[in-house]
C-alpha angles and dihedrals in degrees: 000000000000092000082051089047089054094039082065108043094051090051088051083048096056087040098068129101112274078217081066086069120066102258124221106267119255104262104218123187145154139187124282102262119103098254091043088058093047090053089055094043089055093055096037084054100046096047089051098053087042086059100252127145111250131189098199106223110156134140082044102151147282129325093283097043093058097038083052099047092045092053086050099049098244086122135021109203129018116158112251124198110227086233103049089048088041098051107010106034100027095035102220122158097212117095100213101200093186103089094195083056094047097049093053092048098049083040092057091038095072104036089103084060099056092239122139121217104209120204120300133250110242097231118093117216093198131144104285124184110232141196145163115298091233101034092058096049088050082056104034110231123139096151144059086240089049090045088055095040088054093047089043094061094039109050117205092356096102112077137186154215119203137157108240102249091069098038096061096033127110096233094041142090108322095034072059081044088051095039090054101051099254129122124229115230092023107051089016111035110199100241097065083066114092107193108204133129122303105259094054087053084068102043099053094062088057092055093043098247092128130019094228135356138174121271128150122275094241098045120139102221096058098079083045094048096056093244140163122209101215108225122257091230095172095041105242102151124090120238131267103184101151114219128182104254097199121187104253093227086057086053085051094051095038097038080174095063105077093063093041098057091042093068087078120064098055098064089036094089115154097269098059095053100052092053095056087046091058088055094058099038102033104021095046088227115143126264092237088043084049091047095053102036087059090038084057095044087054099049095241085124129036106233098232112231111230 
């Protein structure tokens, strides 16, 4: 009888929930820029106020840092752009330009890793030409073409600022120059390139030191600077839609999750982004205020009265 009493208790025991046992928490994390750190915030933010357990780890490292600790299990979301994963992570030579194409392929790509792409954000936090707002409407360039026509009838006139990375690689500035229909060290001479980090780019076609330069097309400061992003009217440049890549075991254990995280993306447009961005990096808020505060304005979390 007694042996019969504990048979049964251990299969009660096994027949319970596994809901009815406290669960890991979900380990969120993102890499260390401004907008990446956002991202993270937001879904650090929305799980907890859908009662899910979160482990905050945001502002974690670089691209490879994440994409490791994530295939190991040190982490179980990050939010991943299609581009970085297509050309960075995955190594693959082709730029796809068709976003719908490219999310599909980067989704495919990891289902042997058990890893889950979610839906993607619409922005698009790709390399982007700038100059200033009012330069660009004296000269009347709006576009990538007109920037090349410009520089095509006036030889060496046009001048740059760049960080190094986009100006060497293949994808960069002169493969743009190519695309365009320019030729580098003719319509471009090297010299009129200064080669410095990103945010001085920036800044030196607000002061005038260079007529454009490259930023990203999410970036804050544009809208401070007084910048224009010129359109990429031919579609060179390759796509930067973030997604959140979950670890397929943590969907199984958080069946909830997936809907959860894919309320976000749809409300996320370029716009959008870069202005939460300009309230971290100009307004000095920060980036979980930021979260919350957007989550709250689109209706994701209820703000609680007091």
């Amino acid at each position: 009888m007694k042996k019969l009493v504990l048979l049964i208790v251990a299969v009660s025991f096994l027949a319970l929930p596994m809901a009815g046992f406290a669960a890991d928490p979900v380990k969120v994390a993102s890499k260390g820029f401004t907008e990446q750190v956002i991202l993270g915030k937001i879904m650090v933010q929305l799980l907890k106020d859908r009662k899910i357990p979160v482990e905050d780890r945001t502002s974690l490292g670089g691209t490879n840092v994440n994409r490791e600790a994530l295939e190991q299990g040190q982490i179980d979301v990050y939010m991943e752009y299609t581009g970085t994963a297509w050309l960075s992570l995955f190594k693959q030579t082709e730029v796809i330009r068709d976003a719908t194409e490219l999310y599909k392929k980067v989704k495919a790509h990891d289902v042997e890793k058990k890893l889950v792409w979610l839906e993607p954000a619409k922005f698009n936090n790709t390399y982007a030409i700038i100059m200033k707002a009012d330069t660009a409407d004296k000269m009347n360039i709006h576009s990538l073409s007109e920037w090349a026509a410009w520089t095509k009838k006036n030889p060496g006139k046009m001048t740059v600022s760049t960080n190094a990375e986009f100006y060497s690689r293949a994808d960069g500035f002169k493969g743009m120059m190519e695309f365009y229909g320019l030729t580098f060290g003719k319509d471009i001479p090297d010299g009129n390139v200064t080669k410095m980090e990103t945010p001085l780019a920036k800044k030196a076609v607000r002061d005038g030191q260079a007529l454009c330069g490259m930023a990203f097309a999410t970036d804050g400061e544009i809208k401070d600077y007084k910048l224009t992003v010129l359109g990429d009217d031919k579609s060179y440049f390759p796509i930067y839609n973030p997604a959140p890549v979950v670890r397929a075991s943590v969907l199984e254990a958080y069946p909830q999750l997936k809907l959860v995280l894919n309320e976000i993306g749809s409300s996320l447009d370029t716009g959008t982004m870069t202005r939460l961005n300009y309230r971290v990096n100009v307004n000095g808020e920060k980036p979980d205020a930021v979260a919350k505060s957007w989550l709250q304005g689109v209706g994701l979390i209820i703000k609680k009265r007091k």
